[in-house]
GUDREN-81053 format. One record per residue (C-alpha): residue number from 1; residue in three letters; x, y, z. Coordinates in pm, 1 decimal. Example, Ala and Ser with C-alpha at 12.3 -4.5 7.8 and 13.67 -1.06 7.14 Angstrom:
GUDREN-81053
num,residu,xx,yy,zz
1,ALA,1230.0,-450.0,780.0
2,SER,1367.0,-106.0,714.0
END
This chain:
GUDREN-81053
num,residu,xx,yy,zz
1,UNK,280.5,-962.3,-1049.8
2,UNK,83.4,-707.0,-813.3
3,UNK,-294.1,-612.4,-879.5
4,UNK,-350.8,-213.4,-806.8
5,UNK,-733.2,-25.0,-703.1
6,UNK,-799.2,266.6,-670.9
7,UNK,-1147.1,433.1,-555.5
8,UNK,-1288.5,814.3,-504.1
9,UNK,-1640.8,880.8,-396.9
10,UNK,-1884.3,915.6,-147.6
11,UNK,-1918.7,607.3,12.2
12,UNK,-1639.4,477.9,241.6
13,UNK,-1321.8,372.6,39.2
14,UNK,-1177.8,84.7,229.1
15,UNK,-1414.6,-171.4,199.0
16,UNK,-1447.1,-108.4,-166.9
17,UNK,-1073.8,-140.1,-180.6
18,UNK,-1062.6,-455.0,-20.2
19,UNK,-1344.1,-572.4,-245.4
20,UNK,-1148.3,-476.7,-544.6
21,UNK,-784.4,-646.2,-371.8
22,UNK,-1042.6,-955.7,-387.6
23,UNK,-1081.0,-960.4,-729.3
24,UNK,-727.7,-951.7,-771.4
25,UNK,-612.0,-1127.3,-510.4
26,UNK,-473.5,-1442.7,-813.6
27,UNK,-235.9,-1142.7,-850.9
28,UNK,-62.9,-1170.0,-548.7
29,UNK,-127.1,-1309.0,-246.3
30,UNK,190.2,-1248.8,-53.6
31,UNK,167.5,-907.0,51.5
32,UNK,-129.3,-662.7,57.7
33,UNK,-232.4,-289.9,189.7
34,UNK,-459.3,-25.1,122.0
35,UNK,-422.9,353.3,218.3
36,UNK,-717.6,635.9,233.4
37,UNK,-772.3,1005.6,305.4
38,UNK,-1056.2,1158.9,506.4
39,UNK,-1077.9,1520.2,525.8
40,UNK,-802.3,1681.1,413.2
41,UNK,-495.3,1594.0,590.9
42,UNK,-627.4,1235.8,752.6
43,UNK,-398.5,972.8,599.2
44,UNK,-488.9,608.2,735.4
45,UNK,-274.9,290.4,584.2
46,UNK,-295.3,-45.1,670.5
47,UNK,-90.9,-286.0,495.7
48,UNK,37.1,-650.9,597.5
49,UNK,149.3,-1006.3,486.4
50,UNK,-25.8,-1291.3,361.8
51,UNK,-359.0,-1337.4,192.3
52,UNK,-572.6,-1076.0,201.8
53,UNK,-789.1,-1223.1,463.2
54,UNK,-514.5,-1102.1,721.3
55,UNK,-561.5,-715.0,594.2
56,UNK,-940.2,-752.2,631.8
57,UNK,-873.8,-886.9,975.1
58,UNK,-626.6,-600.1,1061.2
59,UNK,-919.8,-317.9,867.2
60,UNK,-1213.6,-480.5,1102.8
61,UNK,-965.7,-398.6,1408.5
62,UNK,-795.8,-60.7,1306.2
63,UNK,-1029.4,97.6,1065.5
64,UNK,-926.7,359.0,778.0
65,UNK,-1161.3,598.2,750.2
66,UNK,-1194.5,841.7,414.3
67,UNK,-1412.5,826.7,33.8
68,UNK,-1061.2,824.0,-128.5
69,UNK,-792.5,540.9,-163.4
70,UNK,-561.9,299.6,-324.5
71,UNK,-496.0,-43.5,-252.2
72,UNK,-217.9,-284.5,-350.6
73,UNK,-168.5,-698.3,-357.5
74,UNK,154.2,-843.2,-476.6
75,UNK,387.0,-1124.0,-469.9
76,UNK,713.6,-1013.3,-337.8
77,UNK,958.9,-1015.4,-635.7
78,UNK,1249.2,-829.7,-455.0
79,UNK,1284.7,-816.6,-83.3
80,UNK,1158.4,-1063.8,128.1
81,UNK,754.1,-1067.6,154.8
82,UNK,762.1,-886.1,476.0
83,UNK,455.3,-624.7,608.9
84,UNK,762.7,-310.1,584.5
85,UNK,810.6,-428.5,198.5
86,UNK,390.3,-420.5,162.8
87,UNK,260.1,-145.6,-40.5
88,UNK,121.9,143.0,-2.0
89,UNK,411.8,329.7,89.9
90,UNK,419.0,597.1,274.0
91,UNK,697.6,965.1,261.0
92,UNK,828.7,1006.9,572.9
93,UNK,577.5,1249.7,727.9
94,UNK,298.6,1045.5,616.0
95,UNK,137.3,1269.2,394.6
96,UNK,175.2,1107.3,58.0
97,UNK,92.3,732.8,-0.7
98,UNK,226.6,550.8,-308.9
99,UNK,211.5,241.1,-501.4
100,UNK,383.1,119.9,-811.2
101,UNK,391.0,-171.4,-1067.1
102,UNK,762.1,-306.7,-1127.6
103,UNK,1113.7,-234.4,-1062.4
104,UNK,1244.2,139.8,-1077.9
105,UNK,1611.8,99.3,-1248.1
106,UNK,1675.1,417.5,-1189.0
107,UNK,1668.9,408.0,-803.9
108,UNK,2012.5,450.3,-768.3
109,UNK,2016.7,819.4,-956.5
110,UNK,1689.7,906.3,-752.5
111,UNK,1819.2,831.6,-459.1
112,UNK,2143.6,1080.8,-538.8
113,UNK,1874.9,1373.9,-649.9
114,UNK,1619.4,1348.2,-306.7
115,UNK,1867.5,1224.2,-35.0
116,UNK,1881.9,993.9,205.8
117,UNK,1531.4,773.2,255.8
118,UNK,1322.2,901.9,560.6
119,UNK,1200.7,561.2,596.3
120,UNK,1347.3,297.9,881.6
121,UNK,1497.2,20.9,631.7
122,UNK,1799.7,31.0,436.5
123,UNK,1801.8,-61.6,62.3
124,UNK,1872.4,-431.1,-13.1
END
């Protein structure tokens, strides 16, 4: 199960996305992360292990600035529940943040059409 928010506006996103992970927090409580823009081209993501409590920690410390975002809770159904396996993820630049809701099947014949992964962890 995984509980997903997402915010726009003009006040600042992250706490509001924590707020929401909150509220769905009996939706997972294994792994959590949020990710917002400011400006433009001003990515910030935070994500982590644990109950949410530990990402709030790791926001009051690192900060993600922006009025835009998306955050993500989950218990870790494949992998192990590991801050790398958190979502948001992130392309390899950094420019585009993602999460999703279940298991792509099709990973296999994606993976053929867009390459190699630019990301640091092999495929389990």
């Amino acid at each position: 199960m995984c509980g997903i928010v997402a915010v726009i506006g003009s006040l600042e996103a992250a706490p509001l996305l924590l707020d929401g992970l909150r509220q769905l927090e009996y939706r997972g409580y294994e792994l959590a992360g949020i990710a917002t823009v400011a400006g433009e081209r001003q990515l910030s993501c935070l994500r982590g292990e644990g109950k949410l409590v530990f990402l709030s920690q790791r926001f009051e410390t690192s900060s993600a600035p922006g009025q835009c975002g998306i955050g993500h809770t989950c218990w870790a159904t494949h992998g192990k529940h590991e801050e790398r396996n958190a979502h948001p993820h992130l392309d390899g630049p950094g420019r585009v943040a993602v999460v999703q809701n279940g298991i792509i099947e099709n990973y296999s014949t994606l993976r053929e059409e867009l390459g190699p992964p630019p990301f640091p962890w092999t495929s389990r």
